[in-house]
MARBA-3410 file (N, C-alpha, C, O; in Angstrom, 1 decimal):
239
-40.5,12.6,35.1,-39.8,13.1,34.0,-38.6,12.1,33.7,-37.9,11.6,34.6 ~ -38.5,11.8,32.5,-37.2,11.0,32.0,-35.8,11.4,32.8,-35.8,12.5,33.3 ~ -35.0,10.6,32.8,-33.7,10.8,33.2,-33.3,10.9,31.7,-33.7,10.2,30.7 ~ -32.2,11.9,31.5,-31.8,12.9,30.3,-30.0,12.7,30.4,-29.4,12.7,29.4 ~ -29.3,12.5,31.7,-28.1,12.4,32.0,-28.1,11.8,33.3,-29.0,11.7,34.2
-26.7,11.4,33.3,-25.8,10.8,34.5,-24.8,11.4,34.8,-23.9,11.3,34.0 ~ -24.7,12.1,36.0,-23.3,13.0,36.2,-22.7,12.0,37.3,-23.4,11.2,37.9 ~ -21.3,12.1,37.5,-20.3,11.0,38.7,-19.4,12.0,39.1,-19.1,13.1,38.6 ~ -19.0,11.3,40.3,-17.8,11.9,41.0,-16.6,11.5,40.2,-16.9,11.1,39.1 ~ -15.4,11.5,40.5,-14.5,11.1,40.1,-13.7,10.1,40.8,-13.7,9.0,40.3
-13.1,10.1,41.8,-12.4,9.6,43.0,-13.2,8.3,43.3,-14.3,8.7,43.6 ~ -13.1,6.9,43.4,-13.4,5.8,43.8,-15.2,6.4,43.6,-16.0,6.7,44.5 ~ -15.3,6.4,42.7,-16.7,6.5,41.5,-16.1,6.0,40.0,-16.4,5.0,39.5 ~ -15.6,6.6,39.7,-14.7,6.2,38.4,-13.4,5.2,38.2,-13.3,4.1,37.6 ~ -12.6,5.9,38.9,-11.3,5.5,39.5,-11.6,5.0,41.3,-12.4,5.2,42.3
-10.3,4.2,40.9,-9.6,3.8,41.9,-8.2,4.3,42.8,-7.1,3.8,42.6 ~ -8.5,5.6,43.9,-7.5,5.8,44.2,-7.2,5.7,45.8,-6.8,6.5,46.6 ~ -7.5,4.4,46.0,-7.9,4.2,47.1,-6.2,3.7,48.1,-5.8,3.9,49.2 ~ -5.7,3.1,47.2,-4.1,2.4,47.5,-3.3,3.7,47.3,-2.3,3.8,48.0 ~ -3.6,4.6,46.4,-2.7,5.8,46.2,-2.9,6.7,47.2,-1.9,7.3,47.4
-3.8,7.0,47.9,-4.0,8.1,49.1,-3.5,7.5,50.3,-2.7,8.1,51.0 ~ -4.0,6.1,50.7,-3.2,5.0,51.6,-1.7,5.3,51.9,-1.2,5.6,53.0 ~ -1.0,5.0,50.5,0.4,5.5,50.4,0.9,7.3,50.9,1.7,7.6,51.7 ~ 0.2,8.1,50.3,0.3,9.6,50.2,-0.1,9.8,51.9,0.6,10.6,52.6 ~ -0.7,9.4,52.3,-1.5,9.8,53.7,0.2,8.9,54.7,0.8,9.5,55.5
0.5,7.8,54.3,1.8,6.9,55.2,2.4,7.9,55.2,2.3,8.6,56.2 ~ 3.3,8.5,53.9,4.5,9.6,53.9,4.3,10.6,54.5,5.2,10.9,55.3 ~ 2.9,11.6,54.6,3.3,12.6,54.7,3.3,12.7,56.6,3.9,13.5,57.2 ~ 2.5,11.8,57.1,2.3,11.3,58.1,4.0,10.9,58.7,4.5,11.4,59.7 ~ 4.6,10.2,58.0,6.1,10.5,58.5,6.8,11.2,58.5,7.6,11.3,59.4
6.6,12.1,57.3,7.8,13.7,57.0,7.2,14.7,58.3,8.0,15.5,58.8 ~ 5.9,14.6,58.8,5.4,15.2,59.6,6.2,15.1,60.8,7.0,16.0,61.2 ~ 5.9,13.9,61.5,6.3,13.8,62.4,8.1,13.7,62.9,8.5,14.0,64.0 ~ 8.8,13.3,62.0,10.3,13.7,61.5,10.1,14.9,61.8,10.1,15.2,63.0 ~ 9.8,15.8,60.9,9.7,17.5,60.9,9.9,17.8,62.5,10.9,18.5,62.9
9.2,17.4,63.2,9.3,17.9,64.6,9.8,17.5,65.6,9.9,18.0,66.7 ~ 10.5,16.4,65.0,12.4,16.1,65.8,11.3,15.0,67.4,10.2,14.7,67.7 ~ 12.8,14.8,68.0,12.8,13.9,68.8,11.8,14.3,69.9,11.6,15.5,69.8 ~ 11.1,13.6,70.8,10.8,14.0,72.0,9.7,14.0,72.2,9.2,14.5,73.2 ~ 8.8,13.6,71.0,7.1,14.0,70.5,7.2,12.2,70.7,8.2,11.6,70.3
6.3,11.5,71.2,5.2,10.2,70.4,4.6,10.2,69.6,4.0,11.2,69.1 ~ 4.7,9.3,69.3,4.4,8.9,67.9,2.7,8.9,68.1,2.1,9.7,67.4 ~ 1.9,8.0,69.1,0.7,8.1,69.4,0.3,10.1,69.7,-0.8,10.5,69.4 ~ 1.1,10.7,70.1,0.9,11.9,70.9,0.6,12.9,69.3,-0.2,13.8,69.1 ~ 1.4,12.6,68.7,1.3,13.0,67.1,0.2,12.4,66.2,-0.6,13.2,65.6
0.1,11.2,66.2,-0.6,10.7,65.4,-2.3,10.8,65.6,-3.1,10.7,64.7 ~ -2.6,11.1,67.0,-3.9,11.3,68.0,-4.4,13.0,67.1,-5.5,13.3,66.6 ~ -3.4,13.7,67.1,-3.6,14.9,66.9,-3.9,14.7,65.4,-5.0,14.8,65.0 ~ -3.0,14.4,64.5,-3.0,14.5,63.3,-4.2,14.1,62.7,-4.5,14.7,61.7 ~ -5.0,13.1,63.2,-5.9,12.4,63.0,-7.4,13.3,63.1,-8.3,13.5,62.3
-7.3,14.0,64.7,-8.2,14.9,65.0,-8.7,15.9,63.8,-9.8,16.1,63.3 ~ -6.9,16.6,63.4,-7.5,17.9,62.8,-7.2,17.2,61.6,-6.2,17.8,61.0 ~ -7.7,16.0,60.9,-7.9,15.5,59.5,-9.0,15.5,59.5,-9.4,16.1,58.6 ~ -10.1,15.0,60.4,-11.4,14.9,60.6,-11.8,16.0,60.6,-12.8,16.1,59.9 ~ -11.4,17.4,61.2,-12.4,18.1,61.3,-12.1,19.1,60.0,-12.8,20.1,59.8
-11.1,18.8,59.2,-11.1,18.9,58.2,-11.7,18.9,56.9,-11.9,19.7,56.0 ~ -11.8,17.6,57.2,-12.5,16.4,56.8,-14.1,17.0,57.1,-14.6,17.3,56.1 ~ -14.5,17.1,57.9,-16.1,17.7,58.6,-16.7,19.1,57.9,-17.9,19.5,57.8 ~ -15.5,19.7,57.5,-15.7,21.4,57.2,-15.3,21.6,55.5,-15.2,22.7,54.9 ~ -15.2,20.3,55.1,-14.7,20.2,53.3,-13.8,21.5,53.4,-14.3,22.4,52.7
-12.7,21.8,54.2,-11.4,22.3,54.0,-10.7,21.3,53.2,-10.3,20.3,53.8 ~ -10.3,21.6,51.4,-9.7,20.8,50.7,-8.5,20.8,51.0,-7.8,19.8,50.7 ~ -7.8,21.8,51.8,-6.1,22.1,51.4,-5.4,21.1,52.5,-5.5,21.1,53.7 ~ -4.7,20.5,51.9,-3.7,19.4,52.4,-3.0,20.5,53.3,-3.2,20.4,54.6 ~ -2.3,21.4,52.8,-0.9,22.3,53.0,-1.7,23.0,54.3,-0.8,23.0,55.1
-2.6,23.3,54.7,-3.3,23.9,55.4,-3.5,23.6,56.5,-3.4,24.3,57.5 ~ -3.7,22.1,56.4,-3.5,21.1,57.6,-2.7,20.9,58.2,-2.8,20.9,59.4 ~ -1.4,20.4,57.4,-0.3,20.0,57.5,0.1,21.2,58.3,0.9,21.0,59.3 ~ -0.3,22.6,57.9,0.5,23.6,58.8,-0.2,24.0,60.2,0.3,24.8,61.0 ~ -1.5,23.3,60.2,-2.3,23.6,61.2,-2.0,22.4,62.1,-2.4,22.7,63.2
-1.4,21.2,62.0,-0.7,20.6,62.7,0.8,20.5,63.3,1.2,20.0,64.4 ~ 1.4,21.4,62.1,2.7,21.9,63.0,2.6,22.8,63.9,3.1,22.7,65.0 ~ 1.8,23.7,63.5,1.6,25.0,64.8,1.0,24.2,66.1,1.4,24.5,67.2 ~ 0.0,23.4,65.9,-0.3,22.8,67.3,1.0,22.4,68.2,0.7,22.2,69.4 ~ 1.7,22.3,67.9,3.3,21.4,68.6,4.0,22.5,68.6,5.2,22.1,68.8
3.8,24.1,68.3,4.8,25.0,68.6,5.7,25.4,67.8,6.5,26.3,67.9 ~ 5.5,24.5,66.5,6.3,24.7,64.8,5.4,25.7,63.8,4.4,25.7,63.1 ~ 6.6,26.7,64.0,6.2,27.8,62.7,7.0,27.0,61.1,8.0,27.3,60.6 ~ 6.1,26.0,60.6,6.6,26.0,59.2,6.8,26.5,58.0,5.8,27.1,57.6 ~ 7.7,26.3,57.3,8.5,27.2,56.3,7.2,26.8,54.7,7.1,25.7,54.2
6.5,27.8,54.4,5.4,27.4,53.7,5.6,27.2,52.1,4.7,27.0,51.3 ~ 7.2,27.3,51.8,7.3,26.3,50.5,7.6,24.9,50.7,7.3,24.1,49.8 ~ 8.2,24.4,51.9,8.7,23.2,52.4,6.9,23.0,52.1,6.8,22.4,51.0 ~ 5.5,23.2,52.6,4.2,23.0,52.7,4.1,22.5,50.8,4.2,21.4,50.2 ~ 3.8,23.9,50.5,3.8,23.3,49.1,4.4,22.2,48.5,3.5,21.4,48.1
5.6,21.6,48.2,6.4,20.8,48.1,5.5,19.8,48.2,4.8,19.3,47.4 ~ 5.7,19.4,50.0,4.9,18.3,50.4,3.4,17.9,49.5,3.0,16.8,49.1 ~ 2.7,19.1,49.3,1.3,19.3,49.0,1.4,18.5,47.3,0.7,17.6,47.0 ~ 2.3,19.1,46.7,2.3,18.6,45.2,2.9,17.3,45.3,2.8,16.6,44.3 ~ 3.6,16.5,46.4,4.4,15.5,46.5,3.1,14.5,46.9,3.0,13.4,46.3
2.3,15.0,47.7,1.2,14.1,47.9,0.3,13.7,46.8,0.2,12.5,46.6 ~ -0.3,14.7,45.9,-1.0,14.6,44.9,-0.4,13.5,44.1,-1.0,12.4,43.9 ~ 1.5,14.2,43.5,1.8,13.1,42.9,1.5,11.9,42.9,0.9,11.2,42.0 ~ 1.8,11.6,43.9,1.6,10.0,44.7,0.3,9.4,44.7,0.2,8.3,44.2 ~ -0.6,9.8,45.0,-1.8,9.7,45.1,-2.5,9.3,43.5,-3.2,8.4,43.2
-1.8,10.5,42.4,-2.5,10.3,41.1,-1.4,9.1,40.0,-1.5,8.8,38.9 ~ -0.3,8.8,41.0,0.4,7.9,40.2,0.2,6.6,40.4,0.9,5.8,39.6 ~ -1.0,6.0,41.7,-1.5,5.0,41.9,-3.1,5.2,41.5,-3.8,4.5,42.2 ~ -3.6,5.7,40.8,-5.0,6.1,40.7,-4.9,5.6,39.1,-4.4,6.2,38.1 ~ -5.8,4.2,39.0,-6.2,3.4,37.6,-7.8,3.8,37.7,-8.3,4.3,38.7
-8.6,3.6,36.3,-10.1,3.6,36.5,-10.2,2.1,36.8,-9.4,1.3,36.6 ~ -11.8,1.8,37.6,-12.1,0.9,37.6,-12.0,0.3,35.8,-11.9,0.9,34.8 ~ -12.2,-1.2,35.9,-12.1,-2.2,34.9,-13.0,-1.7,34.4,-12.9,-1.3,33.2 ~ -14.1,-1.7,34.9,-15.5,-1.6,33.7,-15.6,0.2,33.0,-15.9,0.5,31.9 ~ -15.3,0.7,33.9,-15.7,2.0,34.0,-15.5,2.8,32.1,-16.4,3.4,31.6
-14.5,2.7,31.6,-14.6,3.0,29.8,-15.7,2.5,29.2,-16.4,3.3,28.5 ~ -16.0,1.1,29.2,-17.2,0.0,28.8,-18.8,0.8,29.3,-19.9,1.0,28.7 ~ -18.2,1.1,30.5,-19.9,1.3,31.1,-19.7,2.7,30.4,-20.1,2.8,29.2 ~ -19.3,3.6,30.9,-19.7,4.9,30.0,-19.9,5.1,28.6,-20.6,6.0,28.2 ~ -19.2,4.0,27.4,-19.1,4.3,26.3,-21.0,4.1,26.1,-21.8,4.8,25.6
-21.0,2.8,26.6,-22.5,2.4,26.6,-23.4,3.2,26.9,-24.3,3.4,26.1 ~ -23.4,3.8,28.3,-24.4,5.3,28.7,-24.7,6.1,28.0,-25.8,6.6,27.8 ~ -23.1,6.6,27.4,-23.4,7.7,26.3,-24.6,7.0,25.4,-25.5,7.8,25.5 ~ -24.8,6.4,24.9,-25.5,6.3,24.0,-27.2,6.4,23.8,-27.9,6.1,22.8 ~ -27.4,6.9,25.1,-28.7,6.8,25.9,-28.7,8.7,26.5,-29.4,9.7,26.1
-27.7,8.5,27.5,-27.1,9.6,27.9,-26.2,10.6,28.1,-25.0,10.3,28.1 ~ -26.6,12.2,28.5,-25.3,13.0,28.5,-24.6,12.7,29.7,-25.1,12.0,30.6 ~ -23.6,13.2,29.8,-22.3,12.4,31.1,-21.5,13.5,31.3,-20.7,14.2,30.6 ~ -21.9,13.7,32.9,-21.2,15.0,33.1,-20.0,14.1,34.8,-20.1,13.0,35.4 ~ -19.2,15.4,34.9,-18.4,15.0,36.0,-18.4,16.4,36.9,-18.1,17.5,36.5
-18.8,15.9,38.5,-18.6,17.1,39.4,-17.9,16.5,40.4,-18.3,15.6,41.2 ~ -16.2,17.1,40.6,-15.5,16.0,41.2,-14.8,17.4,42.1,-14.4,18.5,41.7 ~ -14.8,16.9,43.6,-14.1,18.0,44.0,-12.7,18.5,44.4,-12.1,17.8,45.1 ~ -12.0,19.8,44.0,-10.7,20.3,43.5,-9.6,19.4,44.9,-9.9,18.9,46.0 ~ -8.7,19.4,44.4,-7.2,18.6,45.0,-6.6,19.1,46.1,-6.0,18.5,46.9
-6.8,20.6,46.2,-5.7,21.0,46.8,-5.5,22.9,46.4,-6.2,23.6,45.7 ~ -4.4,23.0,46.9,-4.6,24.5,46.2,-3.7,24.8,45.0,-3.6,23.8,44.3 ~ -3.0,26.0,44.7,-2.5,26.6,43.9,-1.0,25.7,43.6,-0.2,26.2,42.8 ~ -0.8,24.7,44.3,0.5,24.2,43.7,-0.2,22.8,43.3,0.5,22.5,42.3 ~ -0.5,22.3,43.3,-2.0,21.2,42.8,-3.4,21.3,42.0,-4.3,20.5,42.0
-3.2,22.1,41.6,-4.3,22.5,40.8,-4.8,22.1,40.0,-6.0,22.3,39.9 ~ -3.9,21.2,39.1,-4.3,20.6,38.3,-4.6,19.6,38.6,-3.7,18.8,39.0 ~ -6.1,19.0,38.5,-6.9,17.1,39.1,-6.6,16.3,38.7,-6.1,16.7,37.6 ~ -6.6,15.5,38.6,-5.4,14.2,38.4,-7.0,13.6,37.3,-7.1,12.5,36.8 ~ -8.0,14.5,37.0,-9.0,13.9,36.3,-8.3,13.9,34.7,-8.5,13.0,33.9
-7.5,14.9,34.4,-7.0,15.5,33.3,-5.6,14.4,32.8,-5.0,14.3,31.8 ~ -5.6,13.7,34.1,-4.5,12.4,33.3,-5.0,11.3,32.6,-4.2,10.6,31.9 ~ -6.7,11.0,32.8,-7.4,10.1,32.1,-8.0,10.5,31.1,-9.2,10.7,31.2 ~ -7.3,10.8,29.4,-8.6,11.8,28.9,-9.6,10.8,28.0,-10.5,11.3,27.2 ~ -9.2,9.1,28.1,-10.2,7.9,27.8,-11.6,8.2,28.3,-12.7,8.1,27.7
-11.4,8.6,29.7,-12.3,8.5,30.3,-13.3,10.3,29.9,-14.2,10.6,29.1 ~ -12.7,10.7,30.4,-13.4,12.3,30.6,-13.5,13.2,28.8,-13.8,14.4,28.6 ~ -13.1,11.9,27.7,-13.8,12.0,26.1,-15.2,12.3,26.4,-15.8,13.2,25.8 ~ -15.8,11.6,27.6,-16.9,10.9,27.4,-18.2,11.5,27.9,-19.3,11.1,27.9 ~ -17.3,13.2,28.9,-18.0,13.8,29.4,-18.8,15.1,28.7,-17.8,15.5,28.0
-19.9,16.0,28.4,-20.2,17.1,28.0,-19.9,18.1,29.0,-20.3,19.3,28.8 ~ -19.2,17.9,30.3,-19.4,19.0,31.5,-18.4,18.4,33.1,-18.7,17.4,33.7 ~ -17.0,19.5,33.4,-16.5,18.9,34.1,-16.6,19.7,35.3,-15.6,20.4,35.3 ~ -17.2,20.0,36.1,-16.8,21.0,37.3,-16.4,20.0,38.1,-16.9,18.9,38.3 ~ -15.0,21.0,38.7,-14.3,21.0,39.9,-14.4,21.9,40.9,-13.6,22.8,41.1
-15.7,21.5,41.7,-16.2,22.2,42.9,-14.5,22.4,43.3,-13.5,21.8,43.1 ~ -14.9,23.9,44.1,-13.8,24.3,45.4,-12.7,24.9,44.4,-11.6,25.1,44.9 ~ -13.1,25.2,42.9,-12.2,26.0,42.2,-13.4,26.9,41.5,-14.7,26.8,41.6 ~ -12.4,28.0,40.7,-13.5,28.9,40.3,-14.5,29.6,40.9,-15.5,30.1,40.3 ~ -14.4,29.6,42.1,-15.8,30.5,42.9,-16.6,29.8,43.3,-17.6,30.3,43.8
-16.4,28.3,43.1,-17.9,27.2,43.1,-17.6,26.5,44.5,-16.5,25.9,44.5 ~ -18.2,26.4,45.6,-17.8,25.8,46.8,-17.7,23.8,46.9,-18.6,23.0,46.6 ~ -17.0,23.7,47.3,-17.1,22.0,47.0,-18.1,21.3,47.7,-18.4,21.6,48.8 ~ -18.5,20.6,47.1,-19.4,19.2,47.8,-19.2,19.2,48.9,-18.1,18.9,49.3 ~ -20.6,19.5,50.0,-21.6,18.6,49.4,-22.6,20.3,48.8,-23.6,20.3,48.2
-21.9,21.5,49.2,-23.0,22.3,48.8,-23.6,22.1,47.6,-22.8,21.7,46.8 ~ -25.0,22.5,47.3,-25.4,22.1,46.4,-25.1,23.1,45.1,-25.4,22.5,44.0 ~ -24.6,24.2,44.9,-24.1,25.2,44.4,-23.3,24.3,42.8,-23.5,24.4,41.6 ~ -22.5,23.4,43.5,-21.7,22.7,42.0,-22.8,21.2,41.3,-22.7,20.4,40.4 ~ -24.0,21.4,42.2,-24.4,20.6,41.4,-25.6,21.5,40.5,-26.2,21.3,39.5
-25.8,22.8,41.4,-26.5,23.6,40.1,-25.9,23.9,39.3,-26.6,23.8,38.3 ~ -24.9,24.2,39.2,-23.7,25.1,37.8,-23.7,24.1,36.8,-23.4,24.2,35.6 ~ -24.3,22.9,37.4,-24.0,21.2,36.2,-25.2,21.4,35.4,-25.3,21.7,34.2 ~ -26.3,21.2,36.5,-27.4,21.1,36.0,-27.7,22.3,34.6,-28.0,22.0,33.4 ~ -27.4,23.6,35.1,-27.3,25.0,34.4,-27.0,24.7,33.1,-27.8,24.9,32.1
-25.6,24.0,32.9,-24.9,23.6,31.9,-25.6,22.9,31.2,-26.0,23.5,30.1 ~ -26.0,21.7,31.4,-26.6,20.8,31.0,-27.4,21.4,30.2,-27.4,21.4,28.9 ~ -28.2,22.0,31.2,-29.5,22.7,30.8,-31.0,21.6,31.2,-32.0,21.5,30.6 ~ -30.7,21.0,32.3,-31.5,20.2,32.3,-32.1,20.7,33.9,-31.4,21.5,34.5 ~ -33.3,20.3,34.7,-33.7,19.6,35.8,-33.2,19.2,36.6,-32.2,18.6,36.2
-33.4,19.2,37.9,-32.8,18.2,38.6,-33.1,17.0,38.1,-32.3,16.2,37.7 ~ -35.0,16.6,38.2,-35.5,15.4,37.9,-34.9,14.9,36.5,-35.4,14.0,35.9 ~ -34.2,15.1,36.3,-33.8,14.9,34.6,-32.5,14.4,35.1,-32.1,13.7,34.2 ~ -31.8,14.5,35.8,-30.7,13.8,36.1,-30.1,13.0,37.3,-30.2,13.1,38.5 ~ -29.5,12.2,36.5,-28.9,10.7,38.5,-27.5,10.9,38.4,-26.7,10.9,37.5
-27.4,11.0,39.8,-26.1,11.5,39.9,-25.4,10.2,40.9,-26.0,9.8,41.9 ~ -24.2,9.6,40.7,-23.4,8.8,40.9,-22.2,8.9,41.6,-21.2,8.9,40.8 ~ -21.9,8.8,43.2,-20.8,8.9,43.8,-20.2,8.1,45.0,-21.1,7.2,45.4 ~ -19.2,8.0,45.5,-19.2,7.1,46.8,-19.1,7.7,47.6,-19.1,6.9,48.6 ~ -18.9,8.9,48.1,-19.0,9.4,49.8,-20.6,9.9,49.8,-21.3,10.6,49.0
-20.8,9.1,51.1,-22.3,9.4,51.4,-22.1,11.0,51.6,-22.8,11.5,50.7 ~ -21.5,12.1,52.4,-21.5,12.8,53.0,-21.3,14.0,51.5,-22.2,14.7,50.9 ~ -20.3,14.0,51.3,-20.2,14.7,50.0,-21.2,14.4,48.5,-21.6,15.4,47.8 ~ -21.4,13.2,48.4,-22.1,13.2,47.0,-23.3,12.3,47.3,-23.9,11.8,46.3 ~ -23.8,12.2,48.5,-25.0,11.5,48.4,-26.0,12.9,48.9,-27.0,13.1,48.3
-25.6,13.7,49.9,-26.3,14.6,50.8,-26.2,15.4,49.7,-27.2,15.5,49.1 ~ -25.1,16.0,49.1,-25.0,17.2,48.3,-26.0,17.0,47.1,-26.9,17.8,47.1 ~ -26.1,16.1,46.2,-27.2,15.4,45.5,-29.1,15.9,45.9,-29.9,16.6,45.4 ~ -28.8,14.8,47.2,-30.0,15.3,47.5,-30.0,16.8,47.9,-31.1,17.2,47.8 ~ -29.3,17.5,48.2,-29.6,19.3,48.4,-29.9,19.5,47.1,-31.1,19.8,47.1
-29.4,19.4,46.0,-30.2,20.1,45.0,-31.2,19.6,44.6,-31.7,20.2,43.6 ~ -31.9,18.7,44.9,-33.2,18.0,44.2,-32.4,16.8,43.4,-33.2,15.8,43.6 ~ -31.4,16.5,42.8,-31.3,15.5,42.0,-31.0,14.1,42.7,-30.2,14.0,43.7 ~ -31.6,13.0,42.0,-31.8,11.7,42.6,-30.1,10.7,42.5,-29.6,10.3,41.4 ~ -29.5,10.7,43.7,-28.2,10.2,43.8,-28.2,8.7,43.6,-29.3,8.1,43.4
-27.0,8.1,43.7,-27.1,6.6,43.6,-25.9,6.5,44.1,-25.0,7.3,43.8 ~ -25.5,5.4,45.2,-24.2,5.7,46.1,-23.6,4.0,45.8,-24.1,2.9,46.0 ~ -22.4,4.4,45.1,-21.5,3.6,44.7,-20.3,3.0,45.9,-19.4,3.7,46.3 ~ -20.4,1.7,46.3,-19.5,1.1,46.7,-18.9,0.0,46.2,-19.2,-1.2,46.1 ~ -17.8,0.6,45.7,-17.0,-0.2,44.4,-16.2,-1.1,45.5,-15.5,-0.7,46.4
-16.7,-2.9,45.2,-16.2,-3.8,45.7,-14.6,-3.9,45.6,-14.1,-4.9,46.1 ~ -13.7,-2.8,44.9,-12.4,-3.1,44.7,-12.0,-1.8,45.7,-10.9,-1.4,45.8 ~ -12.9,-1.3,46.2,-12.6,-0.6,46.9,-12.3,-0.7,48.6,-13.3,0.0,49.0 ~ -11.8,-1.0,49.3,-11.5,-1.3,50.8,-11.5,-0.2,51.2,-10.8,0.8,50.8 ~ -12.5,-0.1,52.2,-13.0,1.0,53.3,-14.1,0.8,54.0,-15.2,0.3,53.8
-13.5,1.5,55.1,-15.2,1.3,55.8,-16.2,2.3,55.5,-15.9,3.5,55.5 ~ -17.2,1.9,55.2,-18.4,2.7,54.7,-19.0,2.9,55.9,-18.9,2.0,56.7 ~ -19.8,4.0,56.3,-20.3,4.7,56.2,-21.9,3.8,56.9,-22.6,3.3,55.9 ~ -22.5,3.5,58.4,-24.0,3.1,58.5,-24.7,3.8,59.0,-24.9,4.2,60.1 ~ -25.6,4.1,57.3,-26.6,4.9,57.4,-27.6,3.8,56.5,-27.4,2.9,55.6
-28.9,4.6,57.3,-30.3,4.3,57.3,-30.7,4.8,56.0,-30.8,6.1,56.1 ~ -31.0,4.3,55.0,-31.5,5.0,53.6,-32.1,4.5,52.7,-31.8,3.3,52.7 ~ -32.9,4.8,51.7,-34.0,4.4,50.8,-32.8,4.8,49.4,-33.2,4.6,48.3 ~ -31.6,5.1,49.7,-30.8,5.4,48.0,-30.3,4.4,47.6,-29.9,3.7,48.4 ~ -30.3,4.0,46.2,-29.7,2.8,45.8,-28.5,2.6,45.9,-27.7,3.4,45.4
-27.8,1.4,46.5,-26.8,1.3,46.2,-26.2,-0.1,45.2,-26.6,-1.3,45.1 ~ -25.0,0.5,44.5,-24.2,-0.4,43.8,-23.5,-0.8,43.9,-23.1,-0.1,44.8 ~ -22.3,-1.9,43.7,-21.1,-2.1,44.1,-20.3,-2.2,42.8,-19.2,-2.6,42.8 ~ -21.0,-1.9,41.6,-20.0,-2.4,40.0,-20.9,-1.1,39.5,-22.1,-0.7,39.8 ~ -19.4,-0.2,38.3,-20.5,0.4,37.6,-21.1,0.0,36.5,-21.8,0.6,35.8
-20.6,-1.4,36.5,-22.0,-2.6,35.4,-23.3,-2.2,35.8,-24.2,-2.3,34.9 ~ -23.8,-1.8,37.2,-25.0,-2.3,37.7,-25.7,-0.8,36.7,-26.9,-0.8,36.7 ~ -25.2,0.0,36.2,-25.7,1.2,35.5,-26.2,0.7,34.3,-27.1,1.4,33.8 ~ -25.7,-0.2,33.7,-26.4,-0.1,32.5,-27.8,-1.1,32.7,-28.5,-1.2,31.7 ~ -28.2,-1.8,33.8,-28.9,-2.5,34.1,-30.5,-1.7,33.7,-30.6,-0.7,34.5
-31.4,-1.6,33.0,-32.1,-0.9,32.5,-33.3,-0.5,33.7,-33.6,0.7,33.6 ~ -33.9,-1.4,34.8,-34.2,-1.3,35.7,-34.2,0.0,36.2,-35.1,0.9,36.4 ~ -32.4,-0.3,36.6,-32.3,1.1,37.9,-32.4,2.3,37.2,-32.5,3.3,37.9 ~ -32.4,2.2,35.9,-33.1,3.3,35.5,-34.6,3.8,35.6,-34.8,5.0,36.0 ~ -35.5,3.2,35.3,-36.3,3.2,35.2,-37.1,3.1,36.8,-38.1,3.6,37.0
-36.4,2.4,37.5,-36.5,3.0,39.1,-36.6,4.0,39.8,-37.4,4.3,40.7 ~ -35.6,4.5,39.3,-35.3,6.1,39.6,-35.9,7.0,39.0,-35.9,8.1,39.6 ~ -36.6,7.0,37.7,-37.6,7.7,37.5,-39.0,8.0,37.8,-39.7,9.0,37.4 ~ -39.5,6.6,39.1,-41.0,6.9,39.1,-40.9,8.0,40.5,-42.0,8.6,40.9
END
């Protein structure tokens, strides 16, 4: 069956917010360890903090504030949970005030559109003092969408369950086979993809610095979202 749409992630799929979380992750990482006064290491802190990011990180627990308080309590700190909030919205800021789209990324979608529908399933920020996704600050970009879900808000569980990529599909009204879906974390938007049936494509945007991720796989990968309008990878992904 034809491919009918292209749905993307948002976060270093579209944008670039790879220098802005760098920054957001330094701060809070300092206010942290400040917070708990003299007498702690810095390695003895940062070993920990690291831990319960990962398994955070492992369990798609979105909430910054959550962590942050799940790491004071490890050290014997009952934290004061608007001082949490604060931090939580102070991170975001930061994070969405270094976050540009890539260069191509308006060009390539305007061009898609004209082929196909363009949806966005990008997953939520944080909680109730962050609520709003830093997706809603680009509205060049997200003109260009017919369909925005923000897994991990509204009842919809975040990526990689497959749950937010059916509510897309629903919308759509299309197939899985009818749609390629477009992200850069293998774990969230390549697995979650394949859970519902629909055929992923895993983006490693060369302006992007990180270590990726070695895995063994038959999915395409890109490094420009030029390589989309390439007529090919379409027509690849359909047989």
């Amino acid at each position: 069956m034809s491919i009918k749409a292209v749905v993307f992630d948002f976060g270093q799929t579209l944008v670039n917010s790879a220098e802005g979380f760098r920054t957001a992750e330094t701060r809070i990482q300092k206010k942290l360890f400040e917070h708990l006064g003299s007498g702690l290491a810095w390695e003895t802190f940062i070993e920990s903090y690291r831990s319960k990011r990962r398994s955070y990180k492992d369990s798609v627990n979105l909430s910054k504030r959550l962590l942050w308080q799940d790491v004071l309590v490890g050290f014997g700190m009952h934290p004061d949970a608007q001082q949490l909030v604060t931090w939580e919205s102070e991170y975001w800021e930061t994070v969405a005030a270094d976050t540009e789209p890539f260069p191509e990324a308006e060009q390539v979608l305007k061009s898609l559109q004209k082929q196909f529908r363009l949806a966005v399933i990008s997953n939520a920020q944080g909680t109730a003092a962050s609520s709003k996704h830093r997706i809603t600050q680009h509205p060049r970009l997200t003109e260009f969408f017919e369909t925005i879900i923000v897994a991990g808000d509204n009842h919809i569980p975040p990526k990689p369950d497959p749950k937010a990529f059916l509510v897309c599909l629903n919308q759509l009204n299309l197939s899985p086979d009818q749609v390629m879906y477009v992200g850069d974390d293998w774990h969230n938007d390549i697995q979650g993809a394949l859970s519902a049936g629909i055929t992923p494509i895993w983006i490693k945007h060369y302006l992007v610095k990180r270590n990726w991720p070695e895995v063994s796989s038959s999915v395409r990968v890109i490094t420009s979202l030029h390589e989309l309008l390439d007529p090919e990878i379409i027509k690849a992904e359909q047989r």
